[in-house]
N, C-alpha and C positions, 0 to 999 in steps of 0.2 A: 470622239472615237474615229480610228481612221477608217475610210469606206475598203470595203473589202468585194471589185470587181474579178479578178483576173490573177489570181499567181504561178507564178513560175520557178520555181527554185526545186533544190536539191531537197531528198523526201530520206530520213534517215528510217533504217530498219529498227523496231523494237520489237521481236515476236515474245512478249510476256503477256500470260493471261494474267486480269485482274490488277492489273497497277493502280495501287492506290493515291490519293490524296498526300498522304505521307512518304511515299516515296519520290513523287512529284516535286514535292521540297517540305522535307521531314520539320517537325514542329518546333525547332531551333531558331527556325525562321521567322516564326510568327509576330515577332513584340514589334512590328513596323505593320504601318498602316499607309505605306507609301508605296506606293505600284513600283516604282523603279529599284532597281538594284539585286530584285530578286532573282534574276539570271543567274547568280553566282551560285548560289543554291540551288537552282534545277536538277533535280536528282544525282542529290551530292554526294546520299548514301555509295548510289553506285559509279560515280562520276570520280570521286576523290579515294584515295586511301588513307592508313588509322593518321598516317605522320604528315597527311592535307597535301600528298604529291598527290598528281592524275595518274587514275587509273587505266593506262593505254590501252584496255581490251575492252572499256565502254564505250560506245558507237560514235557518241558526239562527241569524245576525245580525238578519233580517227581524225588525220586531216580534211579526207574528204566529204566529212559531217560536221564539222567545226561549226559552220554557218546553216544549216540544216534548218528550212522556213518552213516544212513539214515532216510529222511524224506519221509512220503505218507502225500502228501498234497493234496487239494481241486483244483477246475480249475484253468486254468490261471496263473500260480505261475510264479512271476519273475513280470508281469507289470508295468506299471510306466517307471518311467525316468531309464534312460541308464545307471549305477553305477557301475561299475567293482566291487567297494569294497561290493556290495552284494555276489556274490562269493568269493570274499575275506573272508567276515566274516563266511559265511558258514564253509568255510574249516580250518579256524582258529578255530574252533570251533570242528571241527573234523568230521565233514559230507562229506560225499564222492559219496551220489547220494540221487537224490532228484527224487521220482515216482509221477507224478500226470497225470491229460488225456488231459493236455495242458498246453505251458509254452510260455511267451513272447518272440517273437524272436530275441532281443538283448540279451536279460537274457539265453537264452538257448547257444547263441553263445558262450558266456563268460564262462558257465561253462564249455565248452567243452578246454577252453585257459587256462582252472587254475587247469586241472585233476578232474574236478568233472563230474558225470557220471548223468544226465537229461535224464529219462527213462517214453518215453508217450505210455501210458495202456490204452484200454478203459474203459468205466463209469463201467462195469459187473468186470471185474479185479482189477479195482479198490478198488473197495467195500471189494472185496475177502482180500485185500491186506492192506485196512484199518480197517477190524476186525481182520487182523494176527497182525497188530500194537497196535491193543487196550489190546492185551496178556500182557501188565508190561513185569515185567523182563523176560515172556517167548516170546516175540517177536523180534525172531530174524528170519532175512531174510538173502538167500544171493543169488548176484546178478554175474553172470557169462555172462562179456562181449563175453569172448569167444565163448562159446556155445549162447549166447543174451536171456540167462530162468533167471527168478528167482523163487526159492525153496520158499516154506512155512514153518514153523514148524511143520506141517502136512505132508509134505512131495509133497504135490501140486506144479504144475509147470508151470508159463504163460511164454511165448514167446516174445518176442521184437525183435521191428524192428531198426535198427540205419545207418546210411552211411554210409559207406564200409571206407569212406578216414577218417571218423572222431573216427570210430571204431580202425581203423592202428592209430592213434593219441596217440588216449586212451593209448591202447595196449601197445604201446612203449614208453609211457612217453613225448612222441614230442608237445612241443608249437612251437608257429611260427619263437623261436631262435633256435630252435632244429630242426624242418622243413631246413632249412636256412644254420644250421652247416651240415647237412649230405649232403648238394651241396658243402662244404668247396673244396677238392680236385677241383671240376670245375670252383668254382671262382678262385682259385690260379691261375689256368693254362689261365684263360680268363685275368686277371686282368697281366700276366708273356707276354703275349702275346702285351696284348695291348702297354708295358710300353716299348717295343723292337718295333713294329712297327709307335709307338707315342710316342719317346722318349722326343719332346720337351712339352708334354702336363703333 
């Protein structure tokens, strides 16, 4: 998983309350179990129309959201059924943290498993943070897990709060197989041990 210190990129506007799982990339998607490629689908309902042209009045059609490495969404984002491949597609996609003032909490877990950075703001910050997005191509944010602020293009700066264990996560790059590898030295010696005191097992 890639370490996630310091971003800087363009933050696209989505003021929708309640974005679901399925809108995020509707269940068409689903029959792959391979992280890549699901960008394409990244809310396709509203991204594509009936005859699969773009739909030029959805945000990240705009040119100057095209590349869009964060979203300031409306409440609730992530809702709905449990879908890994919503974080999936997000970051196939090239989003790397998603600001809104509430997110579902299987949906929030998951970003936290696949390097994506889910940062809750209150409704006032918000606001602040979804007219920095409404700037086109002058809306760029960036978001410093380290120090836990995010910058304006103004030069403004709010504050976030995150978990200390899922912040070290972030920071280092660690999913639960990289959690797991940095015990490797102590399983060696537990698993060396066992196989000499329970050799017939």
């Amino acid at each position: 998983m890639d370490k996630f210190t310091k971003l800087t990129g363009v933050a696209a506007p989505l003021p929708i309350v309640n974005v679901d799982t399925d809108m995020i990339i509707p269940k068409d998607y689903l029959k792959t179990i391979k992280r890549t490629g699901l960008g394409t689908g990244l809310f396709s309902d509203m991204r594509y129309k009936e005859d699969g042209s773009e739909n030029p009045d959805f945000v990240l059609n705009k040119p100057a959201y095209r590349k869009a490495q964060i979203i300031v969404a409306g409440d609730n984002f992530g809702c709905g059924s449990s879908r890994e491949h919503a974080p999936w597609a997000l970051l196939d996609f090239g989003v790397r943290c998603v600001i809104s003032t509430s997110f579902a909490d299987i949906f929030y877990n998951n970003c936290f498993k696949n390097g994506i950075l889910p940062v809750t703001v209150s409704p006032e910050d918000l606001e602040k943070l979804m007219d920095d997005a409404s700037r086109g191509s002058n809306a760029t944010l960036t978001v410093d897990l380290e120090s836990q602020e995010i910058s304006g293009p103004d030069g403004g700066t709010i504050k976030f709060s995150i978990d200390a264990f899922r912040r070290h996560c972030l920071l280092n790059g660690l999913d639960d197989i990289g959690l797991t590898l940095e015990k490797s030295t102590a399983i060696d010696r537990f698993e060396k041990a066992q196989a000499e005191s329970r050799p017939w097992a």
